[in-house]
VOBA-1610 file (N, C-alpha, C; in pm, whole numbers, padded with zeros to 5 digits, always signed):
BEGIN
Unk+01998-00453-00832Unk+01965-00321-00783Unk+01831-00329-00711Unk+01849-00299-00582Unk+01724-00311-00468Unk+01597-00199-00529Unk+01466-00224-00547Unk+01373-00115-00546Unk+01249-00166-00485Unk+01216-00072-00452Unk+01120-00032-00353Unk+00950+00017-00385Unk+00828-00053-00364Unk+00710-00012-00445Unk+00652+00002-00293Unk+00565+00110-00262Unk+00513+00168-00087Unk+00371+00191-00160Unk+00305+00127-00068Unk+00145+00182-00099Unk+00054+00177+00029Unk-00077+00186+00021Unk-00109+00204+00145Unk-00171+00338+00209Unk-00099+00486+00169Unk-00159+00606+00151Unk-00278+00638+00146Unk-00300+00770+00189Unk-00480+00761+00159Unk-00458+00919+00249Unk-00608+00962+00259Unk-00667+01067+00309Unk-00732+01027+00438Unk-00692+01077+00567Unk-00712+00979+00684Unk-00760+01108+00791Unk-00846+01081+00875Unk-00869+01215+00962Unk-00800+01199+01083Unk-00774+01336+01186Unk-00674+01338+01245Unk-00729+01176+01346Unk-00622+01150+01397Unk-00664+01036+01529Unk-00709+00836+01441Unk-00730+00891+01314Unk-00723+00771+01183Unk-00618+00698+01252Unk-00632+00573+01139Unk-00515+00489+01118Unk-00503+00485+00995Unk-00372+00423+00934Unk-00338+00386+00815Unk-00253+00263+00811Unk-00253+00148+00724Unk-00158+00071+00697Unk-00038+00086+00619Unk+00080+00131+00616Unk+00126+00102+00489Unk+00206-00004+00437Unk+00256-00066+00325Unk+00301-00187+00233Unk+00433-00136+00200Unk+00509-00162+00177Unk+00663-00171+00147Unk+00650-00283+00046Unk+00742-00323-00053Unk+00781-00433-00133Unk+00857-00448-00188Unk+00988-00540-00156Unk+01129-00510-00226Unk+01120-00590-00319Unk+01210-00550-00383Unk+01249-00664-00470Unk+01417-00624-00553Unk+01540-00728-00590Unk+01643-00727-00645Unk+01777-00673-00528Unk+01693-00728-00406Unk+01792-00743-00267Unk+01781-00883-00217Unk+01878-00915-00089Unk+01878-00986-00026Unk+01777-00972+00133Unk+01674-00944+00104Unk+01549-00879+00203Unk+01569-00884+00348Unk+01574-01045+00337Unk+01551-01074+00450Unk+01738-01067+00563Unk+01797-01013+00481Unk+01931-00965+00566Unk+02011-00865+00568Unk+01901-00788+00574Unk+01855-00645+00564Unk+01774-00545+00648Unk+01836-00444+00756Unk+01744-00378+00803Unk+01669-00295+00703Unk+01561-00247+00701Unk+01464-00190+00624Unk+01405-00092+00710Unk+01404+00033+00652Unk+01347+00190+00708Unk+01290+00244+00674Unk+01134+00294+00714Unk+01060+00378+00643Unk+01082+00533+00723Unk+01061+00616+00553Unk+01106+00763+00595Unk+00989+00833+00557Unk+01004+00971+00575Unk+00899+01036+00518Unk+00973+01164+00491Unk+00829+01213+00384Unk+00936+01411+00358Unk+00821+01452+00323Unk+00778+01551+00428Unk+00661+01664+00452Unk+00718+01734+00350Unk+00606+01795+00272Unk+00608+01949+00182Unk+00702+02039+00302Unk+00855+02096+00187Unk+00915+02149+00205Unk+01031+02100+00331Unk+01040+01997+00347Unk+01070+01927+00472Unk+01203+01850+00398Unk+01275+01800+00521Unk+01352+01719+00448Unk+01301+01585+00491Unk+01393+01462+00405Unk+01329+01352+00429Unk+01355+01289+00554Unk+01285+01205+00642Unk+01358+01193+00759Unk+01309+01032+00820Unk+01359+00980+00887Unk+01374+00808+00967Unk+01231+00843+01027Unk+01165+00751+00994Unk+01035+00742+01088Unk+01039+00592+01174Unk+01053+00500+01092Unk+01076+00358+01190Unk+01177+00300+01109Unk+01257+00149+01165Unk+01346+00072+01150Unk+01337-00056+01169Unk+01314-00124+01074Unk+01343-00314+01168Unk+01454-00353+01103Unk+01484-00465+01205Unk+01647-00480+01178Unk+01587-00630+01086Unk+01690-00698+01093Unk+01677-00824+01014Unk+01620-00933+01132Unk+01667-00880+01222Unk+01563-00983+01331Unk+01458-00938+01432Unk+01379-00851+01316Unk+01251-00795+01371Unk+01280-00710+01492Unk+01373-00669+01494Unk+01362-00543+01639Unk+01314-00410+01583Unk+01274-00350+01654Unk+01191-00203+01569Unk+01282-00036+01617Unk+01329-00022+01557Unk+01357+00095+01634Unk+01256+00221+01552Unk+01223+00335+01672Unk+01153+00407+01634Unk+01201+00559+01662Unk+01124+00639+01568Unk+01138+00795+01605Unk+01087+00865+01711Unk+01158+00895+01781Unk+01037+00937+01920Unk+00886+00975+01870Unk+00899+01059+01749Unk+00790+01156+01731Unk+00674+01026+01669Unk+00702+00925+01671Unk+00575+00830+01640Unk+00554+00731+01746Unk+00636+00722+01833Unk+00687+00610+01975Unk+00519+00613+02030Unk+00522+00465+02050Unk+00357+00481+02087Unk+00240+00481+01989Unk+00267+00466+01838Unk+00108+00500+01726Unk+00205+00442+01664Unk+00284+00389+01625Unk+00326+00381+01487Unk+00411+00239+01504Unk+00381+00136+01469Unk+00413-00002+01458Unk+00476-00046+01304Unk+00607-00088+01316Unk+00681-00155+01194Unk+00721-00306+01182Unk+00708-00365+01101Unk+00658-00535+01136Unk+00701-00556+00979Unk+00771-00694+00940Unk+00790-00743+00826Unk+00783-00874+00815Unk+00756-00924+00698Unk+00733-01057+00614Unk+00833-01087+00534Unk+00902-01132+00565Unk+01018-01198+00434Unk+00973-01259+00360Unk+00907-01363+00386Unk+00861-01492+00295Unk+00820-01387+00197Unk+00719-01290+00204Unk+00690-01179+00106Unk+00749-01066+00040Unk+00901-01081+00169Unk+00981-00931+00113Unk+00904-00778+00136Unk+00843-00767+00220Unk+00747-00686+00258Unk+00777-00614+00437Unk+00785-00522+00378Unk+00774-00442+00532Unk+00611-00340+00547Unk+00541-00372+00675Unk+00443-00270+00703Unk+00505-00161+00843Unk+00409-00087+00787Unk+00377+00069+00882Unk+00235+00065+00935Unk+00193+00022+01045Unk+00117+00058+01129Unk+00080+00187+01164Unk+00053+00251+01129Unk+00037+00446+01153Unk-00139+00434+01263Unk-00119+00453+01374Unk-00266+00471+01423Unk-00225+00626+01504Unk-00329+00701+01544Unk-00357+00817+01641Unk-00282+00948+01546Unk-00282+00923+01387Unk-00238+01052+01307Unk-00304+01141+01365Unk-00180+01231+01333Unk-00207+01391+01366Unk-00150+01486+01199Unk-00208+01576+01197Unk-00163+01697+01056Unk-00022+01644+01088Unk+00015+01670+01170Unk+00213+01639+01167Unk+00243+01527+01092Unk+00160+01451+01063Unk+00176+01311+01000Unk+00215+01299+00865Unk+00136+01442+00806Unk+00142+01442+00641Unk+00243+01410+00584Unk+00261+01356+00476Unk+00396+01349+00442Unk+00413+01223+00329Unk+00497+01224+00219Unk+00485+01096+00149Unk+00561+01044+00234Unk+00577+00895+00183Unk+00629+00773+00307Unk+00700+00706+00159Unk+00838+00680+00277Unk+00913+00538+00133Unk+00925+00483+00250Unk+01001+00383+00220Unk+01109+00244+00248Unk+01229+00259+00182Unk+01311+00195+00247Unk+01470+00194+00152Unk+01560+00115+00321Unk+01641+00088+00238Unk+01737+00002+00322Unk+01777+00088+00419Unk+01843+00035+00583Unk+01897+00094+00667Unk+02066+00018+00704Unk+02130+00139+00701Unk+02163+00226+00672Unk+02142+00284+00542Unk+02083+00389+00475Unk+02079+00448+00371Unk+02203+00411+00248Unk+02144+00354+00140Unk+02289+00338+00066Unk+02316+00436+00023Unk+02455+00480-00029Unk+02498+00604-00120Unk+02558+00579-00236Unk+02470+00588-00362Unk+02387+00667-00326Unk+02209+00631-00326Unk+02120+00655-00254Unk+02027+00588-00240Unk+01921+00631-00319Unk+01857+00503-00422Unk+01738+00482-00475Unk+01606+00505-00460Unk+01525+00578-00471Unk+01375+00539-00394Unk+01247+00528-00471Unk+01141+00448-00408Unk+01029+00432-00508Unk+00975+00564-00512Unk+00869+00549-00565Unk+00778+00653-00566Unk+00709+00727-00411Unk+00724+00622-00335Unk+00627+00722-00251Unk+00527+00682-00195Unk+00435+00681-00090Unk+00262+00673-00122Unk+00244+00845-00010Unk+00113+00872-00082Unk+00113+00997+00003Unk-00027+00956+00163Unk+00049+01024+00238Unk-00064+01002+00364Unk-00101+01146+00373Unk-00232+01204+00408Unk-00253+01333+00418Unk-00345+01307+00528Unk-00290+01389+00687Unk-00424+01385+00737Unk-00477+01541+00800Unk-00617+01491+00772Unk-00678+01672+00765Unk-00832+01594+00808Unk-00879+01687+00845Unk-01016+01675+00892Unk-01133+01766+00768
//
């Protein structure tokens, strides 16, 4: 059973950057696209970036341009590059496999908040 530990979060001002960490573990990682999502207060959860198993990135328009997704197998690790946040940004952040399994698992979370 695949799970997922995201860290990286923090309190960031608008135009900040942030890193975030992904870390699987009890999958086959590296043959595996991997997707980080997010879910704003009151929001639903939604696709923010995508890498496939051979590092191609697909992205959400609404981050296209600031927001870089990049992974490490040898580590089982996917990052989130987040630079030029805006308030729209807020939101906890997971990881979880792409396509979404059903029914799908998720870690905890890390929270990004950005506010001035």
């Amino acid at each position: 059973q695949v799970q997922f530990v995201e860290s990286g979060g923090g309190l960031v001002q608008p135009g900040g950057s942030l890193r975030l960490s992904c870390t699987a573990s009890g999958t086959a990682f590296s043959i595996n696209d991997i997707g980080w999502y997010r879910q704003g207060l009151g929001k639903q959860r939604e696709p923010v970036a995508i890498i496939s198993e051979w590092h191609v990135p697909h992205y959400a328009e609404f981050v296209k341009g600031r927001f870089v997704i990049s992974r490490d197998n040898a580590k089982n690790t996917v990052f989130l590059q987040m630079n030029h946040l805006n308030p729209e940004d807020t939101a906890v952040y997971y990881c979880n496999l792409s396509p979404l399994p059903q029914p799908s698992i998720w870690g905890q979370g890390t929270q990004v908040t950005v506010s001035s």
